[in-house]
PASEBA-1860 file (N, C-alpha, C; in nm, 3 decimals):
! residues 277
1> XXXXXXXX> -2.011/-2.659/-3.956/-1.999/-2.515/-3.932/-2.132/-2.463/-3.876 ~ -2.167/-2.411/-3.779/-2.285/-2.379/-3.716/-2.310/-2.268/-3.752 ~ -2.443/-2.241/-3.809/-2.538/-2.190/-3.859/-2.569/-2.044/-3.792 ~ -2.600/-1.897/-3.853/-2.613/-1.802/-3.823/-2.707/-1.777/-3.711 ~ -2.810/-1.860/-3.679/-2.897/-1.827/-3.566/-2.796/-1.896/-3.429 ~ -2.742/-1.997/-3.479/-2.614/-2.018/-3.360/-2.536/-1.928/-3.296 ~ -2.424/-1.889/-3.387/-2.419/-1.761/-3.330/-2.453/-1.662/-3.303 ~ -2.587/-1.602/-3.323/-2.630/-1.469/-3.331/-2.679/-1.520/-3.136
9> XXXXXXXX> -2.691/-1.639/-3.088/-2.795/-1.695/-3.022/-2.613/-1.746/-2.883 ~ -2.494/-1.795/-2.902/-2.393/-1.795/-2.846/-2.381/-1.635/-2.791 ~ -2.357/-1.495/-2.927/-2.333/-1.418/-2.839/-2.443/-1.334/-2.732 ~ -2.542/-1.343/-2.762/-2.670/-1.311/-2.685/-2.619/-1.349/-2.547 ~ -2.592/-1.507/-2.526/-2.540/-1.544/-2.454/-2.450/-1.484/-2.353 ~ -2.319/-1.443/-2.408/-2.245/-1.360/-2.334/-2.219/-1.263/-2.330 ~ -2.316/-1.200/-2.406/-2.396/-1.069/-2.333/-2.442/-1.095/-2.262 ~ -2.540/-1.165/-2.200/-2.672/-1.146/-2.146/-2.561/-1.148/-1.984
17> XXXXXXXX> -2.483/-1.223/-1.988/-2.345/-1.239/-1.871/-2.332/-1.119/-1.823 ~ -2.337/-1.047/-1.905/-2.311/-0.939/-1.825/-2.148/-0.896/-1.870 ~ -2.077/-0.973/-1.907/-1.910/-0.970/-1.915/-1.910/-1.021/-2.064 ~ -1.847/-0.923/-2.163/-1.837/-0.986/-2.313/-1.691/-1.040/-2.296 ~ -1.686/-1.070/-2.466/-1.549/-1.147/-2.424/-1.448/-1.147/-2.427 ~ -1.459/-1.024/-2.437/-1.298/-0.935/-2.436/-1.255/-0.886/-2.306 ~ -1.410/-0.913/-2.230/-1.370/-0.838/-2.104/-1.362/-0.978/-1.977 ~ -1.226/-0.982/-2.010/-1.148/-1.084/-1.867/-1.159/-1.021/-1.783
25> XXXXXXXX> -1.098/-1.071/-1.639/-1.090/-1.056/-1.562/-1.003/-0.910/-1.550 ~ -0.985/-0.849/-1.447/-0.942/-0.703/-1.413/-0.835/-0.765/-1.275 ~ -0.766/-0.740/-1.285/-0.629/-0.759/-1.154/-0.610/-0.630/-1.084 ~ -0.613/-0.673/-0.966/-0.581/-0.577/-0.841/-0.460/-0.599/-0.834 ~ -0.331/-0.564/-0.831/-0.259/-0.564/-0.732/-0.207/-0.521/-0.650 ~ -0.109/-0.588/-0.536/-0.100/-0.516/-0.406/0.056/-0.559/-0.393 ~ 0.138/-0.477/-0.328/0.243/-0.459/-0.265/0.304/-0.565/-0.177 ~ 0.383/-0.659/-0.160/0.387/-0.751/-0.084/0.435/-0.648/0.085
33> XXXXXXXX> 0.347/-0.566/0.133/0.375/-0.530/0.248/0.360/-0.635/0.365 ~ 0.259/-0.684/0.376/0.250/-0.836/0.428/0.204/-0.970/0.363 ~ 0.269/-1.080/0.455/0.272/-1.239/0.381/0.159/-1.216/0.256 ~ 0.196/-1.250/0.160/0.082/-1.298/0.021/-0.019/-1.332/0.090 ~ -0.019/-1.435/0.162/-0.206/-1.503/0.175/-0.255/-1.421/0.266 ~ -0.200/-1.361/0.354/-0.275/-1.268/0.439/-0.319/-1.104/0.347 ~ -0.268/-1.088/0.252/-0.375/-0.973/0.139/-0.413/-1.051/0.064 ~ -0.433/-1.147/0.005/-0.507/-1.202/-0.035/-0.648/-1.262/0.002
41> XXXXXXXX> -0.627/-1.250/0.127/-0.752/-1.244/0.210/-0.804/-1.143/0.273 ~ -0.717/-1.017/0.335/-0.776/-0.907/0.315/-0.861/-0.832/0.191 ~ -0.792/-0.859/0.113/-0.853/-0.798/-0.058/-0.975/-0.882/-0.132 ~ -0.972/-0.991/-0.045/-1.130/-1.065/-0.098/-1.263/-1.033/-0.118 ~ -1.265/-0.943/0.004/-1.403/-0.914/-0.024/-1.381/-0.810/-0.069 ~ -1.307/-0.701/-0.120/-1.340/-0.589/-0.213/-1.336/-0.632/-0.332 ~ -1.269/-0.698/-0.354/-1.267/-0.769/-0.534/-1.404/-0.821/-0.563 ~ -1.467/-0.888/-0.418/-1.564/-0.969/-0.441/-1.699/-0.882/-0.490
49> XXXXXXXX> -1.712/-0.729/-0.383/-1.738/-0.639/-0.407/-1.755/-0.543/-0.548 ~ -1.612/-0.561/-0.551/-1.607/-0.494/-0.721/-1.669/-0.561/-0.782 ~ -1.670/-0.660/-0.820/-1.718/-0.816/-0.909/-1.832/-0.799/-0.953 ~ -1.882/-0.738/-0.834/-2.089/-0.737/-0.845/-2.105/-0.601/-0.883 ~ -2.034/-0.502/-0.831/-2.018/-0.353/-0.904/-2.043/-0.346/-1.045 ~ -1.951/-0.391/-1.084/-1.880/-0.407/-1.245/-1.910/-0.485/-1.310 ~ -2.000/-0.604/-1.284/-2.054/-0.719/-1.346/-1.915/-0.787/-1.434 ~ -1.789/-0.768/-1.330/-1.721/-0.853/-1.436/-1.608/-0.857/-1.299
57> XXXXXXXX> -1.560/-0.985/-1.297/-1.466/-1.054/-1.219/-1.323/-0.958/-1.204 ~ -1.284/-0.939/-1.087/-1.165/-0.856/-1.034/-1.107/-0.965/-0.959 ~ -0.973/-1.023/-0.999/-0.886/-1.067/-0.907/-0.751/-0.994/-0.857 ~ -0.740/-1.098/-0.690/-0.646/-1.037/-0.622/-0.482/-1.084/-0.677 ~ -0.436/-0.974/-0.698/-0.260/-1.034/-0.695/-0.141/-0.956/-0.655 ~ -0.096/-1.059/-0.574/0.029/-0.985/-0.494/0.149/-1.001/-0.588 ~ 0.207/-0.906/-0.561/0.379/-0.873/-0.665/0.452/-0.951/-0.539 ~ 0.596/-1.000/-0.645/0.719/-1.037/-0.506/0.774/-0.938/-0.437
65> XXXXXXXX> 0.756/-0.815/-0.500/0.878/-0.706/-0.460/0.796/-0.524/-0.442 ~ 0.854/-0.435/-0.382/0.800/-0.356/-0.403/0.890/-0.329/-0.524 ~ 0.927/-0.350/-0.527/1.009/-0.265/-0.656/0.967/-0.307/-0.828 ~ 0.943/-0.448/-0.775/0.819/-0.529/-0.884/0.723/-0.542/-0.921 ~ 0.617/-0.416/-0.779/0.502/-0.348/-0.827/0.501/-0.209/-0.884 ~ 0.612/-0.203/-0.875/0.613/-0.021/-0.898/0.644/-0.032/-1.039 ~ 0.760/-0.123/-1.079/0.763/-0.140/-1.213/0.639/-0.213/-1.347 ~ 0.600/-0.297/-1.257/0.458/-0.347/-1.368/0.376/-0.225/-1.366
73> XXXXXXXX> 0.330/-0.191/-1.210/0.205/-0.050/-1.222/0.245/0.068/-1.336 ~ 0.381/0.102/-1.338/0.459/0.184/-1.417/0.455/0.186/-1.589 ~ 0.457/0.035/-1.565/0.461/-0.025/-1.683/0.323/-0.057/-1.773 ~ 0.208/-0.001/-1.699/0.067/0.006/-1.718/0.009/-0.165/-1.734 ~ 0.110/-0.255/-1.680/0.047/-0.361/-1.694/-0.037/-0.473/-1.545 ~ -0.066/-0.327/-1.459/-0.183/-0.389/-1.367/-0.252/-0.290/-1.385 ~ -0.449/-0.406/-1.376/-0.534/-0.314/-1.412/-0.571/-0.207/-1.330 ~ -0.570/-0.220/-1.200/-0.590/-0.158/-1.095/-0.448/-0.222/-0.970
81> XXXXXXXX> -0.408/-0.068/-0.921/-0.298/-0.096/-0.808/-0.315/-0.043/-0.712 ~ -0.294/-0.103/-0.576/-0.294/-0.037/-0.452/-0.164/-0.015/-0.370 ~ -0.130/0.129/-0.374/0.036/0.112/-0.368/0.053/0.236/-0.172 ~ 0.109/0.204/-0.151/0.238/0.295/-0.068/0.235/0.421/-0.116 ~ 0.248/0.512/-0.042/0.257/0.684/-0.068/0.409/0.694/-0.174 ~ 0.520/0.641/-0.084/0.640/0.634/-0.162/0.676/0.592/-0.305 ~ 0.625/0.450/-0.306/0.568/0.404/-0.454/0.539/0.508/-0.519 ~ 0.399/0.550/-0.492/0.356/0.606/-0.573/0.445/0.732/-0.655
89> XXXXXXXX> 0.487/0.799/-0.531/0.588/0.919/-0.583/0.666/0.855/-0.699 ~ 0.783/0.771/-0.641/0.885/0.729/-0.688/0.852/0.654/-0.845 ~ 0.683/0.625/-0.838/0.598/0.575/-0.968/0.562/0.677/-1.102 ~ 0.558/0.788/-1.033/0.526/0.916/-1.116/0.624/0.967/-1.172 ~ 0.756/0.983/-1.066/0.832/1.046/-1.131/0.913/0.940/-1.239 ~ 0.915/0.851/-1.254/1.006/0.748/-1.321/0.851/0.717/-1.458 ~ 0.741/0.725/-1.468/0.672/0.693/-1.529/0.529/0.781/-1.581 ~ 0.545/0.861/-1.536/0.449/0.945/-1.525/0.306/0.925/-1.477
97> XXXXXXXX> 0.212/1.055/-1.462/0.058/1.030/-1.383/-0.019/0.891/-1.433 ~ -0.070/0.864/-1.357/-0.199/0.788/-1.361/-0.354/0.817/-1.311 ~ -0.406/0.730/-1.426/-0.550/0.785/-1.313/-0.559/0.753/-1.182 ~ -0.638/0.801/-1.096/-0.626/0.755/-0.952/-0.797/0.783/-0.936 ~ -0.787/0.653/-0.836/-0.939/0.635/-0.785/-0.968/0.670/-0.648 ~ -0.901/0.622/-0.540/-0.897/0.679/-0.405/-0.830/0.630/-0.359 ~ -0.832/0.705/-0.243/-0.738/0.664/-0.082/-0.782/0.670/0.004 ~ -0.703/0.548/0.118/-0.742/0.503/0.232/-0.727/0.605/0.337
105> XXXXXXXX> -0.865/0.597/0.410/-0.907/0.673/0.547/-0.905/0.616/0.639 ~ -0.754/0.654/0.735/-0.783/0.560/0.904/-0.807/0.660/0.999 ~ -0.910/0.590/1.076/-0.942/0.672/1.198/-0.991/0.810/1.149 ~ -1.075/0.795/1.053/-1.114/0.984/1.025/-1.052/1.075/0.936 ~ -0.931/1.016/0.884/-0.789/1.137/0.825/-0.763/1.028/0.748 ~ -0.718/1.133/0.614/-0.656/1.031/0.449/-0.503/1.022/0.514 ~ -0.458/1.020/0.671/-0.311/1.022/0.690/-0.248/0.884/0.789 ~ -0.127/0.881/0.787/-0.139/0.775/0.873/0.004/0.780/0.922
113> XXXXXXXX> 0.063/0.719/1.023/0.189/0.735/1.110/0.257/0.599/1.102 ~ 0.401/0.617/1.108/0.487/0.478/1.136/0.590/0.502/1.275 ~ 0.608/0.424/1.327/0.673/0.418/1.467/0.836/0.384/1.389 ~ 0.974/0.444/1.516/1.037/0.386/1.484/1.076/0.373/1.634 ~ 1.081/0.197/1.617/1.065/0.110/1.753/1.211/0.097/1.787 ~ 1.231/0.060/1.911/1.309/-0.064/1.997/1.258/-0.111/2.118 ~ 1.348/-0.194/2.123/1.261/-0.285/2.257/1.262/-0.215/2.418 ~ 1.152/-0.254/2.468/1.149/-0.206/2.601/1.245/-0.164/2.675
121> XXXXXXXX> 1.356/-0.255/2.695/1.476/-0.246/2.800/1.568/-0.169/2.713 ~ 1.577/-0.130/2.603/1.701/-0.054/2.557/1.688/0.061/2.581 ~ 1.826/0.071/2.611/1.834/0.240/2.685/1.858/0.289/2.519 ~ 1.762/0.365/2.487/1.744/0.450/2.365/1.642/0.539/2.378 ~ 1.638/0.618/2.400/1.476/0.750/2.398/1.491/0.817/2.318 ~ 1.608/0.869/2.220/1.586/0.950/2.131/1.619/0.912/2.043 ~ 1.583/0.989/1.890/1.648/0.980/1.778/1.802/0.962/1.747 ~ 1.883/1.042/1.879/2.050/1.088/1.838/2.075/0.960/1.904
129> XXXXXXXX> 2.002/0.898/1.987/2.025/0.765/2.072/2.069/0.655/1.971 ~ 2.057/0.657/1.849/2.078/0.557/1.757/2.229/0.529/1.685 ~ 2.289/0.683/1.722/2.431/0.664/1.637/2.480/0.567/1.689 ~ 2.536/0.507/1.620/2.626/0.388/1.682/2.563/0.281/1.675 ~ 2.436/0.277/1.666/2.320/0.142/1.693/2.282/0.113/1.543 ~ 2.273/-0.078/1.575/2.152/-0.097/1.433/2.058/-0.059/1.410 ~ 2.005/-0.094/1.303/1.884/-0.051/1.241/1.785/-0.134/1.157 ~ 1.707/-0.176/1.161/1.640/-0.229/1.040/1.498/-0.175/0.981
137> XXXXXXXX> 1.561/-0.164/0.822/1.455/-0.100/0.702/1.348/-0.209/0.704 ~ 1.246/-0.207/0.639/1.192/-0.285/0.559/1.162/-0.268/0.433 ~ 1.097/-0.245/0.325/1.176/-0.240/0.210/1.220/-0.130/0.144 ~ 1.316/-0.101/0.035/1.361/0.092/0.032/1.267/0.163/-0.072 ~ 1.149/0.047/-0.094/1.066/0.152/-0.164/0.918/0.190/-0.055 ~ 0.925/0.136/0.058/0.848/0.133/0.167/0.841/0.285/0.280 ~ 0.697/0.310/0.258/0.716/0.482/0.312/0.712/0.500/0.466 ~ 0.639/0.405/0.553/0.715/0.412/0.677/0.830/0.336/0.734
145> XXXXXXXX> 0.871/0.229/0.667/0.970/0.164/0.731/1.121/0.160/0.629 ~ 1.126/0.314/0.589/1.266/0.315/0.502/1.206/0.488/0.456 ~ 1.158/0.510/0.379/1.195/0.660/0.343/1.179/0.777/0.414 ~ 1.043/0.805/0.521/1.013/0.889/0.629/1.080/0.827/0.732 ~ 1.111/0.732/0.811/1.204/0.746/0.901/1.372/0.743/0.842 ~ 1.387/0.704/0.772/1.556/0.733/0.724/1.557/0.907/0.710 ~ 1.421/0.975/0.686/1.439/1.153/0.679/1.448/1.179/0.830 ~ 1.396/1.144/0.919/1.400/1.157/1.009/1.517/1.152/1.175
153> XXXXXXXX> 1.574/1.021/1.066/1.690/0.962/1.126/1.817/1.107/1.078 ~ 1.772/1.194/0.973/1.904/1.229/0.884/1.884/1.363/0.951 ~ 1.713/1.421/0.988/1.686/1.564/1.029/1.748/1.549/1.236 ~ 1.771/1.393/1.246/1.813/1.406/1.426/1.977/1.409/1.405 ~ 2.088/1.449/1.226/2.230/1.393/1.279/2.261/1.264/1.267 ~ 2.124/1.197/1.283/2.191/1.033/1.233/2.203/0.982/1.037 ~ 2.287/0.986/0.988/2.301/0.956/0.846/2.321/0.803/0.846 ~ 2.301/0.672/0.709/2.312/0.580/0.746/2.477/0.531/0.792
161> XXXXXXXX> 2.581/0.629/0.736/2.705/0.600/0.788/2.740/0.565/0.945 ~ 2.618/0.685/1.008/2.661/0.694/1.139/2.554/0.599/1.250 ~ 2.579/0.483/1.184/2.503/0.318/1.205/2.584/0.294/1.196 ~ 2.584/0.191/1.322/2.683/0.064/1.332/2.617/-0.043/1.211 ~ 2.509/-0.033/1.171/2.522/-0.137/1.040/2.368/-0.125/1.041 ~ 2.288/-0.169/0.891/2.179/-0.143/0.850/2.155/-0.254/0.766 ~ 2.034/-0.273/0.744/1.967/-0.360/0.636/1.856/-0.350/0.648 ~ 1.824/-0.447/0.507/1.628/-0.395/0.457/1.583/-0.566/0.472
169> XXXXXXXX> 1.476/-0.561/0.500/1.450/-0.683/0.559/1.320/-0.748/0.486 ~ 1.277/-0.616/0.367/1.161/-0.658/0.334/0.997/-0.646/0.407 ~ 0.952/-0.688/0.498/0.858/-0.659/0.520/0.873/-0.543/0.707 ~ 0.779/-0.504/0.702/0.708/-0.464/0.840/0.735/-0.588/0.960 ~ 0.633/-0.686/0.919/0.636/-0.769/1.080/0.797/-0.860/1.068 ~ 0.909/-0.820/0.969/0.983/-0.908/0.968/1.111/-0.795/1.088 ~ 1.075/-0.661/1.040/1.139/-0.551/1.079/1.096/-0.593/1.263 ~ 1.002/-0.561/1.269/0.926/-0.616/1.382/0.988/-0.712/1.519
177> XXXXXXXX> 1.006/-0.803/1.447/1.045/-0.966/1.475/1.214/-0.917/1.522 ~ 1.269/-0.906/1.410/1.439/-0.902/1.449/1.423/-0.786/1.558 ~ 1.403/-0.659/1.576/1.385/-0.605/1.663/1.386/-0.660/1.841 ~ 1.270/-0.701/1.804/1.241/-0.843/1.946/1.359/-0.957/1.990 ~ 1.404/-0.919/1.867/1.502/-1.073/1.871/1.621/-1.043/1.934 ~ 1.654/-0.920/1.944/1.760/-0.859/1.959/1.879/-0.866/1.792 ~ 1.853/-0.894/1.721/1.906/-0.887/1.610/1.965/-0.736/1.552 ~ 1.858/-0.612/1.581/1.878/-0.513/1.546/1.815/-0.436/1.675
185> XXXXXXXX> 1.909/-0.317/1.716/1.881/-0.242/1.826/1.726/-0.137/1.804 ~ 1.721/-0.105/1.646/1.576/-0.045/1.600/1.530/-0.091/1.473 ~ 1.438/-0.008/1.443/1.370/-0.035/1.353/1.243/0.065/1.271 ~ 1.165/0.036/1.175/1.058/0.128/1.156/0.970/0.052/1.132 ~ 0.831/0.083/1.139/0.715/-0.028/1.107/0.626/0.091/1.064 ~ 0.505/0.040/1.043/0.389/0.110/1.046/0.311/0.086/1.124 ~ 0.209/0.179/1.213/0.131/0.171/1.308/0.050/0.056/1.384 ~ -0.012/-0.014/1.249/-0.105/-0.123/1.239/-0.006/-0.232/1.307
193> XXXXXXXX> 0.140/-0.240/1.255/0.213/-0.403/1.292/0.277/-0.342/1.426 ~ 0.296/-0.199/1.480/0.364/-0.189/1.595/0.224/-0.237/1.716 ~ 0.125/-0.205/1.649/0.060/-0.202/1.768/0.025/-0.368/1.773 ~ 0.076/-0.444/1.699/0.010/-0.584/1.721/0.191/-0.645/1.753 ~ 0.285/-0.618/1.783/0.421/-0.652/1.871/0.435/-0.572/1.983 ~ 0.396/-0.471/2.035/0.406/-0.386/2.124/0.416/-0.445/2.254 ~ 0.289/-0.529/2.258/0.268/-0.626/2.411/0.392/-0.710/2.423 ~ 0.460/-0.719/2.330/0.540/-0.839/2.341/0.685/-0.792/2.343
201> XXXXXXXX> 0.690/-0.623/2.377/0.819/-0.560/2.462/0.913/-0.480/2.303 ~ 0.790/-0.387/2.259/0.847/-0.270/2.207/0.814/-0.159/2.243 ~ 0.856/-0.055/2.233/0.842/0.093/2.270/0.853/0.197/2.157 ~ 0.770/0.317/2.130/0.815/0.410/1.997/0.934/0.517/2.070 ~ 1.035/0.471/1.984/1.146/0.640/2.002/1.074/0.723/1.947 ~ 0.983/0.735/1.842/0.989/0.841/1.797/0.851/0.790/1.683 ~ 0.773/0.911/1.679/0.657/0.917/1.576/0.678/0.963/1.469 ~ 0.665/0.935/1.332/0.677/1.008/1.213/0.554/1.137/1.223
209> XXXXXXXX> 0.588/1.172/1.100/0.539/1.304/1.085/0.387/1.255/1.023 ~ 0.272/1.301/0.946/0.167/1.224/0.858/0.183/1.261/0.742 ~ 0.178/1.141/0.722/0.173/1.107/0.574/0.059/1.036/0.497 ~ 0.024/1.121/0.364/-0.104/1.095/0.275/-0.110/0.939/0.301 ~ -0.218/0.874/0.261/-0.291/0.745/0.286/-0.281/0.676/0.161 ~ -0.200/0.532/0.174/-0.231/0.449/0.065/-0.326/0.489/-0.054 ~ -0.349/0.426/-0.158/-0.427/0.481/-0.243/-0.457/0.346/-0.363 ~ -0.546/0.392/-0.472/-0.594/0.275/-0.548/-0.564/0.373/-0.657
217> XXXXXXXX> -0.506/0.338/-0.780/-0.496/0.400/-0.952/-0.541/0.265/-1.060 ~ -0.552/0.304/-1.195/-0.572/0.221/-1.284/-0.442/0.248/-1.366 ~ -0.434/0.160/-1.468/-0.362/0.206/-1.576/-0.391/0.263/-1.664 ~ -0.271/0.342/-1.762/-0.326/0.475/-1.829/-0.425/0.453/-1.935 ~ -0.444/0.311/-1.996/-0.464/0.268/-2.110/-0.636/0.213/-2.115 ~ -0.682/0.166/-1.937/-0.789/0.180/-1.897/-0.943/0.245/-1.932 ~ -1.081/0.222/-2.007/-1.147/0.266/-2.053/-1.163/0.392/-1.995 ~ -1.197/0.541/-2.002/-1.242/0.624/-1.882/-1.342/0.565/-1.876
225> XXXXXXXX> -1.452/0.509/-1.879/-1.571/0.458/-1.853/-1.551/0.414/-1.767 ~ -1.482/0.293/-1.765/-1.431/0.146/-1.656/-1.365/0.288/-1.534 ~ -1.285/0.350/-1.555/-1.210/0.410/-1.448/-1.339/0.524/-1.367 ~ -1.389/0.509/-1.415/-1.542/0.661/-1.360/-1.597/0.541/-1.279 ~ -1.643/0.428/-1.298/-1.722/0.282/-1.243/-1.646/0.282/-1.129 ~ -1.506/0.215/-1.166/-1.436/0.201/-1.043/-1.408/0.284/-0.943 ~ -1.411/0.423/-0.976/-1.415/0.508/-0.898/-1.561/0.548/-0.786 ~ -1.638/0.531/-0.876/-1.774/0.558/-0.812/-1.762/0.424/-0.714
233> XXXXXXXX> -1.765/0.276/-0.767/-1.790/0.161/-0.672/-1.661/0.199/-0.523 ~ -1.529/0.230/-0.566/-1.467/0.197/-0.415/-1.515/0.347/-0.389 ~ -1.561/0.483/-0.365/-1.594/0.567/-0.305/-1.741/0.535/-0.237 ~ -1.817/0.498/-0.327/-1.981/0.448/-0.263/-1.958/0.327/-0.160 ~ -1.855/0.301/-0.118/-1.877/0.209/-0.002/-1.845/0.261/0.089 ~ -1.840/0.384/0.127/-1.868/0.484/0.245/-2.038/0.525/0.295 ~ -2.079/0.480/0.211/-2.196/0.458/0.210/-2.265/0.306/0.227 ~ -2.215/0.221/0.232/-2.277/0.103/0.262/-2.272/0.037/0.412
241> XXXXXXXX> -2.406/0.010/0.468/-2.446/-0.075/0.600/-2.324/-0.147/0.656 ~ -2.309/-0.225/0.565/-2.161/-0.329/0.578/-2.022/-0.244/0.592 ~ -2.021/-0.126/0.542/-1.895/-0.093/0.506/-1.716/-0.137/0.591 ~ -1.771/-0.150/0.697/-1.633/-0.168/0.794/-1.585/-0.344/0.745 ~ -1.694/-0.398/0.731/-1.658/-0.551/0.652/-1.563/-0.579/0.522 ~ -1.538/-0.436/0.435/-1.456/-0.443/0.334/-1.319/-0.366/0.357 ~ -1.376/-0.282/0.473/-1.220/-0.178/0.481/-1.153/-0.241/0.602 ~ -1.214/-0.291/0.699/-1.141/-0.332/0.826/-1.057/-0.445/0.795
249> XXXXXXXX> -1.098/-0.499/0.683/-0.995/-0.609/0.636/-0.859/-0.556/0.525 ~ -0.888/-0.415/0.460/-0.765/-0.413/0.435/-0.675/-0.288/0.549 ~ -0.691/-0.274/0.627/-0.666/-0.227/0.745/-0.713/-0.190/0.843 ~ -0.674/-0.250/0.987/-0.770/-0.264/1.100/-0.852/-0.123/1.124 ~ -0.792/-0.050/1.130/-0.822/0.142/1.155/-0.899/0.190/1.047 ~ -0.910/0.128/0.941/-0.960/0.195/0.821/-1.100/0.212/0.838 ~ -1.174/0.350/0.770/-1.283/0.420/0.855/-1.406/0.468/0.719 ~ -1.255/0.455/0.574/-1.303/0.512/0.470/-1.274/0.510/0.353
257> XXXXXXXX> -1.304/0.535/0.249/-1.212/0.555/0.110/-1.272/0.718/0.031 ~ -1.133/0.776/0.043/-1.174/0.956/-0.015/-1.116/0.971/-0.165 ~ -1.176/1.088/-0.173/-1.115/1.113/-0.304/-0.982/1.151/-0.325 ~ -0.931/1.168/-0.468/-0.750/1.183/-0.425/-0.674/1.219/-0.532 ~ -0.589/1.312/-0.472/-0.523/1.391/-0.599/-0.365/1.377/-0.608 ~ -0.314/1.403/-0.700/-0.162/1.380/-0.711/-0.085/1.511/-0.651 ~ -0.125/1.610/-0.624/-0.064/1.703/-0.542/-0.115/1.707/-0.378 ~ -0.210/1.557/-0.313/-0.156/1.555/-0.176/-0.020/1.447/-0.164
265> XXXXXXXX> 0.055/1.410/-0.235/0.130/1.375/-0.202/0.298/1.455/-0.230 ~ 0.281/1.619/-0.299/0.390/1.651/-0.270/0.470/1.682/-0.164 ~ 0.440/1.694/-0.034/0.519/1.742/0.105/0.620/1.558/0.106 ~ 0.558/1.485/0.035/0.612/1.366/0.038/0.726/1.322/-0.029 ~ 0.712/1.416/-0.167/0.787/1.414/-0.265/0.917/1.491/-0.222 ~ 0.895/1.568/-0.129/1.032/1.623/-0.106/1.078/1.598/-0.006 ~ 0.995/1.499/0.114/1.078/1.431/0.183/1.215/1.343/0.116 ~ 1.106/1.252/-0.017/1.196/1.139/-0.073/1.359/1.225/-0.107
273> XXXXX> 1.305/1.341/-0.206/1.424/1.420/-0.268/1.528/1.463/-0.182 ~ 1.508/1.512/-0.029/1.592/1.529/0.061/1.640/1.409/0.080 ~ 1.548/1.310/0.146/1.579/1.210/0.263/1.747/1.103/0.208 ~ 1.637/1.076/0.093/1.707/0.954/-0.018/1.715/1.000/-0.121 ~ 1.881/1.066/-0.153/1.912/1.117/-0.333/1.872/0.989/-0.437
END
């Protein structure tokens, strides 16, 4: 049995770490909006970032589903989440507030736009151009490629009845892809994946309206201490030399991280309530 200067001399030890030993690791997670290993490598260096912030290890983890992040985040069992405007709504009202740390700034503005595409040669220019035509979602808890354009589709006369046929496809570049393929006559994406298929013979019918900017929360159960840290570390990297090295990787346009409140996302909240009962 080892002797009192042993242990007094073990936990010194992990103290001196910096990380005691209750304090594991901290989980990010993220939305499977695109392939797992591609946010998993976007999100590297902010975790890596946090890591040295916080003197204590942040890992990355992607959910299978949106609907499987909304329910763990909900469920207060990720430590930190980076969710979708829609999520988030659809997170609050089914679970109530969370703390929130910030949101993403592209190009200057906490806002951001989703296209709803078809391909070059289709005779389609407008919104009413769609009755009769496919469609493809990507997932239905997804805020540009299913809840702001399905409001949009409903404010031009088009309801999903008045589709020749619809489906959710899960991601952005998958929405993307069938599009191209001729599989589905349209589609919705978000900005970032239209503009990286575009060359390759899509066109926007139509621009969404703006909508608040992704965002980062903790869970409710979270130290406020730990949540004031985390807050200060992802806002103070608007301030760092490097900074475009941590944000350009979790989106090409990204310029910033602002502060953020649960009432910029009501004009959103009543899109959902109209769009999708």
């Amino acid at each position: 049995m080892p002797g009192k200067p042993f242990i007094f001399l073990l936990i010194w030890c992990w103290l001196g770490t910096g990380i005691a030993l209750a304090d594991g690791p901290l989980t990010l997670w993220i939305h499977p909006y695109l392939p797992a290993t591609e946010l998993t490598s976007r999100f590297l260096p902010l975790t890596q970032y946090l890591s040295r912030e916080l003197d204590r290890p942040v890992e990355v983890r992607v959910q299978r589903s949106y609907q499987a992040h909304l329910e763990m985040t909900g469920r207060d069992l990720a430590d930190i989440a980076y969710l979708g405007p829609a999520i988030y709504v659809n997170l609050t009202r089914q679970y109530g507030p969370k703390p929130l740390l910030a949101k993403l700034e592209i190009e200057g503005t906490a806002h951001f736009h989703g296209m709803i595409i078809a391909r070059t040669d289709a005779p389609i220019q407008t919104l009413s151009d769609l009755r009769g035509k496919s469609f493809a979602f990507g997932d239905l808890n997804s805020t540009m490629s299913h809840v702001v354009p399905r409001a949009m589709l409903k404010a031009a006369g088009v309801d999903l009845h008045d589709l020749a046929h619809h489906d959710f496809l899960g991601s952005h570049h998958d929405v993307a892809l069938a599009v191209l393929g001729g599989y589905f006559d349209a589609g919705a994406v978000k900005q970032e994946v239209y503009a990286i298929y575009q060359p390759r013979g899509l066109k926007i019918v139509a621009q969404t309206p703006e909508i608040p900017n992704h965002l980062f929360l903790t869970r409710k159960d979270l130290s406020p201490e730990l949540v004031t840290r985390l807050r200060q570390a992802l806002l103070a990297i608007n301030q760092l030399p490097d900074k475009d090295a941590l944000l350009t990787t979790l989106e090409d346009s990204a310029t910033g991280l602002l502060p953020v409140a649960d009432a910029d996302y009501d004009d959103l909240r009543r899109v959902i309530t109209e769009a999708v009962p």
